[in-house]
C-alpha positions, 0 to 999 in steps of 0.5 A: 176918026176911026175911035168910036163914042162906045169906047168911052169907060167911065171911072171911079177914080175922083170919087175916092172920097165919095161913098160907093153909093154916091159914086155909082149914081152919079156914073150912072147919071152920066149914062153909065155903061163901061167903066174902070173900077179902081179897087180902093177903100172905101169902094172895094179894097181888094184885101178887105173883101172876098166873095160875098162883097163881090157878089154883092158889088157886081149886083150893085153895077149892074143895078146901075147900067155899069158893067167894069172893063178893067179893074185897077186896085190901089197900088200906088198908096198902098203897098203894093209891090211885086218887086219887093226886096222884102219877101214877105211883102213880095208875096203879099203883093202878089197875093193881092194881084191873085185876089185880083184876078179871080175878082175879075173873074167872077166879075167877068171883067177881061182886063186887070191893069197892075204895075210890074213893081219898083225898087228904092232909088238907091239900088240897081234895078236889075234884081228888082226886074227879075223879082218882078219877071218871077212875080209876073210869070206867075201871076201871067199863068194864074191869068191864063187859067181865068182868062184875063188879060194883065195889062201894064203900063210904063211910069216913073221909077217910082212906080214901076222898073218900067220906066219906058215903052221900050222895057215894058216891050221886053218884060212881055217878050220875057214872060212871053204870055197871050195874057200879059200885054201893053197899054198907054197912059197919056200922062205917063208918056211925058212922064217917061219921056216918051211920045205916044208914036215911039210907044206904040212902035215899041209895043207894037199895034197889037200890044197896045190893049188899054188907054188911060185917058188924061191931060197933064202938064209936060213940065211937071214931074208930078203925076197930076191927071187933068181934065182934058184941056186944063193941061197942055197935052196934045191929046188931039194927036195922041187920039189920031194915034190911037185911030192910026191902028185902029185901037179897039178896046176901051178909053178909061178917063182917069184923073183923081187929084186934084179933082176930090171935091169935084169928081162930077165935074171932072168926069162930065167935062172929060167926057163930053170932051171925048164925045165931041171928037170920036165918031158914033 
């Protein structure tokens, strides 16, 4: 096993409806170290904060022994989307993705994890596409300049016009960026129909730049993260796979429902589940 016990990120992602204050102590309880930080209310909803609230939270982490890795805002429940047939919307996305990025500069944090945007169901999704390329080549060159790397996972088409490992593969050769790359989500990959090898042929092993850590239920359409072992994943091989290219970077544990009143123990049981199986 070549994946390494420091690769492990912690997340704020079941404590959602916990305080920012309860939810730092208990990760720092956990060991703290490398963490994940969903950009939510009531932690740090981008669009309600700016510099002073930055400052203030990155002294908060590292008061706790947390340092984030990668920063993913509320894009699912909010109206986050670069895609947008509404203008007006499409810009404010991207605004917020903007805000994003300098957050993550200032929080030297080197990864940002954002969805390429989506369409209604009921259009063709080849405008959507290019809505996004525009929208991504732009935030790609805004990411240069700080030097932070946007990565973007596959998902439902409810999520994102990425609804494979082979699109996302084609909007980075699009937009052609160093700073724009690929990543796994373990339960989006039975989501899109896909299993983790043909993603990481199609995203090549030096595209794959982020892992989101979960088991799931295969024939569940709803995207519902569960604690290791309480899905049927086979997440065994999925970390074989990830050893295979010898992947370097962080493995997030990401889950939030249905584990609301019980996010100490989602995320103690996740990650001694992992600690059991990666190498020291």
């Amino acid at each position: 096993m070549n994946l390494k016990k420091s690769q492990i990120a912690l997340s704020n992602f079941p404590y959602y409806k916990h305080s920012l204050e309860y939810t730092l102590n208990a990760l720092e309880k956990l060991g703290g170290g490398a963490m994940e930080l969903y950009a939510c209310d009531p932690h740090f909803h981008v669009d309600d904060c700016g510099l002073p609230e930055v400052m203030a939270l990155k002294k908060k982490l590292k008061s706790h022994g947390l340092y984030p890795i990668c920063i993913t805002p509320e894009q699912c429940m909010y109206p986050v989307n670069i895609a947008s047939p509404n203008p007006v919307r499409r810009k404010a996305s991207v605004d917020t993705y903007v805000r994003v990025l300098q957050y993550a500069n200032e929080l030297e944090v080197p990864k940002v994890q954002f969805h390429a945007g989506f369409t209604t169901l009921d259009h063709e999704p080849d405008e959507a596409w290019q809505r996004s390329a525009d929208s991504l080549h732009y935030l790609a060159d805004i990411a240069e300049g700080y030097g932070v790397t946007i990565v973007m996972e596959s998902a439902p088409a409810i999520y994102t016009v990425l609804t494979s490992s082979e699109k996302s593969a084609k909007m980075i050769r699009e937009i052609n960026s160093p700073n724009l790359k690929g990543m796994i989500d373990t339960l989006c990959l039975p989501r899109c129909n896909e299993d983790i090898d043909t993603a990481i042929a199609n995203l090549g092993a030096d595209g794959v730049k982020h892992f989101h850590f979960s088991d799931g239920m295969k024939e569940e359409q709803a995207c519902t993260h569960l604690v290791p072992g309480e899905g049927n994943l086979d997440l065994e091989h999925y970390l074989e796979a990830m050893s295979d290219i010898h992947y370097t970077g962080y493995i997030t544990i990401e889950m939030i429902s249905p584990y609301e009143y019980r996010p100490d123990y989602a995320m103690k049981t996740s990650r001694e589940w992992l600690l059991e199986r990666l190498s020291d």
